[in-house]
C-alpha positions, 0 to 999 in steps of 0.5 A: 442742766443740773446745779452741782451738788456738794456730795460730788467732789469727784465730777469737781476732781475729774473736771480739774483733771481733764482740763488742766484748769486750775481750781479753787475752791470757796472763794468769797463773792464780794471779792470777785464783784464791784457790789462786794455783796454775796456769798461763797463761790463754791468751785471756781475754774480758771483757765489759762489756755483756749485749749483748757477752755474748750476741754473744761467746756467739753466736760460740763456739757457732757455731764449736763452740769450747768456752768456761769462765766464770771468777767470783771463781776461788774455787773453781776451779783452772787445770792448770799448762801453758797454758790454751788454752780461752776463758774469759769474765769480767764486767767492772766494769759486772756488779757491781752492785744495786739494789733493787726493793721492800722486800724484793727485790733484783736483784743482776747477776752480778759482784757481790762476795757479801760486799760485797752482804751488807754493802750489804744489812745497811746497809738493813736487809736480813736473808738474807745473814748466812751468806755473810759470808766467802764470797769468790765472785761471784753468779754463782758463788754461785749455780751451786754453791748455795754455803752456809753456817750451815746456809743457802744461796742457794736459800732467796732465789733468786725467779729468775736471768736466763742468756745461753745458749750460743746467745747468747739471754736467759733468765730462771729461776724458783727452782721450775726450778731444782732447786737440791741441795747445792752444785749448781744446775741452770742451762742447759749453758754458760749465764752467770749475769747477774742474780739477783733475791733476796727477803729480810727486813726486819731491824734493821741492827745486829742483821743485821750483829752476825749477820754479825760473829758468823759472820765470826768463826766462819770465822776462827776454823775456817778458815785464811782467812789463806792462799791456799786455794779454800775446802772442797776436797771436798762434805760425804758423807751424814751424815759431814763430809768433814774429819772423815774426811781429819783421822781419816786423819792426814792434817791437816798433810800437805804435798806439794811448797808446798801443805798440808792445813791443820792448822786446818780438814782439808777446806782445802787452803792454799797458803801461800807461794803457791808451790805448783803444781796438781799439789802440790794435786791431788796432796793431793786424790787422797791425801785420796780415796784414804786416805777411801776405803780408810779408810772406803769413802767416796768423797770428791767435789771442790767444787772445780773441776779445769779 
């Protein structure tokens, strides 16, 4: 695959064409992540039908164009120069639900995770409790398996629908998935569509009383106040990764505007939303070098670096 070069305009024209996407053109980075780090999304496609997805897909494949699929931008972070690769979004049509039965749900893409565990609590619905505070898409969720309280998304998966790179329609069952810790094994540059989720029925105040509960945790353990990208790193085996940066000394340490929070070691905060990509890479390469010297563990990023 090939990063789209500036001097194309007309592949960027004839993709927009072809699609029926809508396209927008230097969008700032630090409004499309949590971090409100990076610089200038180049070419940003956003569609609005699975058809326009596909037929988007279908044309960057044949190209040999390499695309990004960009979700809530909880868990991403953009360099601080131009960002020449493509990236797609799903528009407002994608964040939605319905349910199915009494127990499943199809949930599209889009679809704000705290906000669906809200709407569920409202019915009755128990399995989502854990997710109150998580701020990422569905589709996000489920790519990383994202977790918390001891759950995660895999344990009320029943399948996921992609559109491949090819362009073509594919629906998963949970046992394919192959789900691990903070990780999904869904299709190379597939784009999650749609989810259908089995949970509980549950008592709607003790379900959201739950979440109450847990929501209050976060707070109270995480500075939620501050533009972040959640957990920087994965958890290592039988160690907590704030643990091991905190036991460094490293709670408080700040390069350039960004910071290790004083409140939770494995968050990196960007308080003023001054700080630069490079201030917080800087930060995660001295919390893996200090880890590794420290106590020979290397430290892997949750967070994705493009």
């Amino acid at each position: 695959m090939n990063e789209l070069a500036p001097t194309t305009p007309q592949i960027l024209v004839e993709a927009q064409e072809y699609s029926s996407a809508n396209l927008l053109v230097g969008v700032a980075a630090s409004r499309k992540t949590t971090i409100a780090a990076g610089g200038l999304i180049c070419y940003q496609f956003e569609v609005d039908q699975v058809e326009q997805l596909q037929r988007l897909s279908a044309y960057f494949f044949k190209q040999k164009i390499e695309t990004r699929v960009l979700g809530a931008g909880s868990n991403v972070m953009f360099p601080d120069r131009d960002f020449l690769v493509p990236v797609i979004t799903l528009g407002r049509s994608f964040r939605s639900w319905r349910q199915l039965d009494q127990q499943r749900i199809e949930v599209s893409g889009a679809m704000s995770v705290m906000t669906l565990a809200r709407e569920v609590a409202a019915l009755g619905l128990s399995g989502l409790e854990f997710s109150a505070g998580i701020p990422a898409s569905l589709g996000g969720a489920i790519a990383m398996n994202a977790g918390a309280h001891q759950h995660e998304f895999s344990e009320m998966i029943e399948s996921v629908t992609v559109v491949l790179p090819t362009g073509q329609l594919e629906t998963i069952s949970q046992k394919d998935l192959n789900f691990n810790y903070r990780k999904t094994e869904l299709p190379l540059g597939s784009v999650v569509i749609s989810s259908v989720l089995r949970l509980e029925p549950g008592d709607s105040a003790t379900i959201r009383e739950h979440m109450q509960h847990n929501l209050a945790y976060r707070k109270k353990t995480q500075p939620l106040q501050f533009a972040s990208c959640g957990s920087v790193f994965r958890n290592p085996e039988r160690a907590f990764a704030g643990e091991l940066i905190e036991a460094c000394g490293l709670k408080g340490k700040k390069m350039g505007e960004a910071e290790i929070s004083e409140q939770h070691a494995n968050w990196i905060i960007n308080r003023n939303k001054q700080a630069t990509s490079a201030d917080v890479f800087g930060l995660i390469r001295l919390a893996q070098a200090s880890v590794l010297e420290r106590f020979g563990i290397s430290l892997e990023p949750e967070l994705q670096l493009w």
